[in-house]
N, C-alpha and C positions, 0 to 999 in steps of 0.2 A: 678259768674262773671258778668260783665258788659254788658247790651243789644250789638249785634253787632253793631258796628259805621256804618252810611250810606253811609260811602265812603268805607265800605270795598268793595264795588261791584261795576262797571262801563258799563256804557253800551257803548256798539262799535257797529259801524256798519260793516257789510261781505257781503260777495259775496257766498250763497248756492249753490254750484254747487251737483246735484244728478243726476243719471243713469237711466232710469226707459224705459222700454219695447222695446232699442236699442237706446234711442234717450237719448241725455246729454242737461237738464236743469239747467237754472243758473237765480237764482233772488236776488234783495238787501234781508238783514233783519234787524234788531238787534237783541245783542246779549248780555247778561253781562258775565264779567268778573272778575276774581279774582284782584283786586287791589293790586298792590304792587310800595311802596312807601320809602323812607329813612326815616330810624329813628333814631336820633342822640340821643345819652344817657350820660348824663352828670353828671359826681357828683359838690355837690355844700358845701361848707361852708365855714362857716361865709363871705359870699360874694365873693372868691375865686372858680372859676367854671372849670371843666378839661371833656375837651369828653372824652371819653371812646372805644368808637365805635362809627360808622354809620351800621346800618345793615338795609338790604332792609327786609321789612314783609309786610304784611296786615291790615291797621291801625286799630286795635280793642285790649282790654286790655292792651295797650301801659303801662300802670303801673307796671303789672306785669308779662311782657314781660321785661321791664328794671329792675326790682328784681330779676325774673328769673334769666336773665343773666349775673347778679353782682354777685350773689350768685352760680351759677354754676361755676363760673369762678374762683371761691375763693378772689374774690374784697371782697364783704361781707361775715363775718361769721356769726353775732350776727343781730337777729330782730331789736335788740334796737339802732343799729347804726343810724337806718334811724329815720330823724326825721317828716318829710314827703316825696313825690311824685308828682312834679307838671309836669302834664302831657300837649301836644299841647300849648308850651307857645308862640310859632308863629303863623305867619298868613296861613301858611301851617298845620299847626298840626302834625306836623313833629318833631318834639323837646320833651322830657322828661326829666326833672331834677330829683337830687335823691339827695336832702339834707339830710347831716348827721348831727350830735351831737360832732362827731370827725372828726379829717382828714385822708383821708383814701392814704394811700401810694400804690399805683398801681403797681405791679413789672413788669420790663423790660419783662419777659417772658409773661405776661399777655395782652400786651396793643397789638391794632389792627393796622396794617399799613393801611390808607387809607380805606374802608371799606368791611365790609361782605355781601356777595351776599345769595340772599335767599337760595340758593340750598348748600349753603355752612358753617356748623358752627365753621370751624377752618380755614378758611384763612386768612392769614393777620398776623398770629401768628410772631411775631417779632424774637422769639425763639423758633426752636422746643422741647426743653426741658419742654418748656410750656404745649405740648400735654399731657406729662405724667404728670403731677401733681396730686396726690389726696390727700383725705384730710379725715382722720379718718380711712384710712385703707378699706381691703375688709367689704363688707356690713354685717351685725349679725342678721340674723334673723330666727326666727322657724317655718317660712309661709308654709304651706303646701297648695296646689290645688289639684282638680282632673283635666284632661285631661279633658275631657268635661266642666269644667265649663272656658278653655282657648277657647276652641275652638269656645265658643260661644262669645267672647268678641268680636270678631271684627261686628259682627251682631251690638250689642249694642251700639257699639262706633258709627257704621254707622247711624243708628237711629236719634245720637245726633248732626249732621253734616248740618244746615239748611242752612250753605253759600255753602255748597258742593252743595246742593238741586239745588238752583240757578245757579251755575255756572261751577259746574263740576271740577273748578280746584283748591283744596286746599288742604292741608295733616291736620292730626286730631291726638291729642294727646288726650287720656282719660284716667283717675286715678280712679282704681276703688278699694272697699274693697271686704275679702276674701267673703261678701255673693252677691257680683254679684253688689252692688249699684254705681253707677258712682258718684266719689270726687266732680271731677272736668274735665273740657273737654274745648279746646281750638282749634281753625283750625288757621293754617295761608299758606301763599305760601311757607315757607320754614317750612322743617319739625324740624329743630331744637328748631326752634321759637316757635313753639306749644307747644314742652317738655318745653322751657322755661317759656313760659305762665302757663301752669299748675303747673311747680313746684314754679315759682312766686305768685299763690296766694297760695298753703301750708306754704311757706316762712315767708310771710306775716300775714297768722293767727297764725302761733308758732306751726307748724302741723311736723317739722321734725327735727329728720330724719323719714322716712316714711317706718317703718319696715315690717307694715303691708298692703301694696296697691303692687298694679299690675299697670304697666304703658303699656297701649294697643296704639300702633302705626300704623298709614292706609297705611303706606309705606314700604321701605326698613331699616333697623335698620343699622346707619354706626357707626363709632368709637363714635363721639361726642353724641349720645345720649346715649350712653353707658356711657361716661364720667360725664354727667350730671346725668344719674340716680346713680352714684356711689357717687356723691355729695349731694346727695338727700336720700340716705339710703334705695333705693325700689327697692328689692331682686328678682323683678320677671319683664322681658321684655319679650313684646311678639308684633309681627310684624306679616301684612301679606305677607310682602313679604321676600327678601332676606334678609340674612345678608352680611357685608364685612369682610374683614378674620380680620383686625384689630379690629373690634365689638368683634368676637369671643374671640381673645385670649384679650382684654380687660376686656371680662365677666368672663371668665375662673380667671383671677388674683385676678378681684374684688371680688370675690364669689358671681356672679350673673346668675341666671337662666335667659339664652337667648333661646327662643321659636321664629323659624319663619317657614315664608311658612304655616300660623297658617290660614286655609281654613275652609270649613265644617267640612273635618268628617280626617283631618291629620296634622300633625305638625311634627316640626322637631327642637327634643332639641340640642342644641349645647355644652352648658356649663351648669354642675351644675342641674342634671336632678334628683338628692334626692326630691330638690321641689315639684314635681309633679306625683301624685300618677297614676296610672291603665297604667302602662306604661314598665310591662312586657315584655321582649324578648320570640317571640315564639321559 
């Protein structure tokens, strides 16, 4: 993936207020911050241009954050639609075009009203019938894990997280194969943008569907990244924190193994727990 851009961070100035030995201190500082920015995504051909969405994110892999999200969505199906990516075509850097080869028809249930907030990856939805859509059915795959080698993912992902480093406030998607190696790893302010960013550049290199990767998540897992890894073919989520009940029976349909509350030394399988081996009932 692409070096992080230098505006994914901001510096702000605050007021530290701390406690210390009965007496309340308070001095300026700076501080940086997660940037979060719009980003409009546009399909384009032969000269005919249509947004798609605005969605607020983190401006870093803008490319394959707007592939991700054409492609999870079922806008795209095929690599070869796109003919290029022109990414920051304003003076904001706020704009991504996604020329195609053909024209792409956009269905009424797919398109955004007004735009998506980071913390959110299905609002706006014009139709809820839109939510349920899939595409190839529940997921096919023979991936087996051990419980330890889940438990250690989120260690790994943290590791790869150097805008986190800085600012403490981002969510992290990472893609890893069954021997432990990280695909690919993307952080943005919204967690769903991260899934999109990493399954945007599998996309893009002709990598899915992704029968064989583990998709590790630094948050809570809700319906929509459920959604997106079921568009993406990758049989195995795993969170460290919650899931939402809609996640659950999402995975359950899809035939996806949903792991959270995925900590040291425990976890907690939700759906579809053949996946993962040393996982005896005492």
């Amino acid at each position: 993936m692409a070096a992080p851009d230098p505006h994914a961070v901001a510096q702000v100035e605050n007021l530290k207020v701390s406690r210390s030995a009965g007496e309340t201190l308070a001095f300026p500082v700076a501080d940086l911050v997660a940037t979060e920015e719009p980003l409009e995504i546009r399909l384009v051909h032969e000269g005919r241009s249509e947004t798609v969405s605005v969605t607020m994110r983190t401006p870093t892999d803008d490319a394959s954050l707007a592939a991700g999200f054409l492609f999870t969505e079922g806008i795209l199906t095929d690599r070869a639609d796109i003919e290029r990516i022109v990414p920051n075509l304003d003076t904001s850097g706020n704009v991504v075009e996604v020329h195609t080869r053909r024209p792409i028809d956009v269905a009424p249930e797919l398109r955004r009203q007004f735009f998506t907030n980071s913390s959110c990856g299905v609002c706006g939805r014009s139709l809820v019938k839109g939510l349920y859509a899939e595409r190839g059915g529940p997921v096919a795959s023979d991936l087996v894990v051990d419980a330890a080698f889940l438990l250690g993912l989120p260690k790994r992902l943290r590791a790869a997280q150097p805008l986190f480093d800085r600012t403490g406030g981002l969510h992290a998607a990472g893609l890893f194969d069954p021997g432990g190696a990280l695909l690919v790893v993307a952080e943005d302010v919204g967690r769903h943008n991260a899934v999109d960013k990493v399954v945007g550049v599998r996309f893009l290199g002709g990598h899915l569907p992704d029968a064989r990767a583990i998709l590790q998540v630094s948050g809570r897992v809700s319906f929509e990244i459920v959604q997106k890894a079921n568009a993406a073919g990758i049989p195995i989520v795993s969170a460290v924190s919650a899931p939402s009940s809609l996640a659950v029976s999402a995975a359950d349909r899809w035939g996806i193994t949903l792991a959270a509350f995925v900590r040291e030394d425990r976890l907690n399988l939700y759906s579809h727990p053949e996946r993962v081996r040393d996982t005896a009932e005492p």
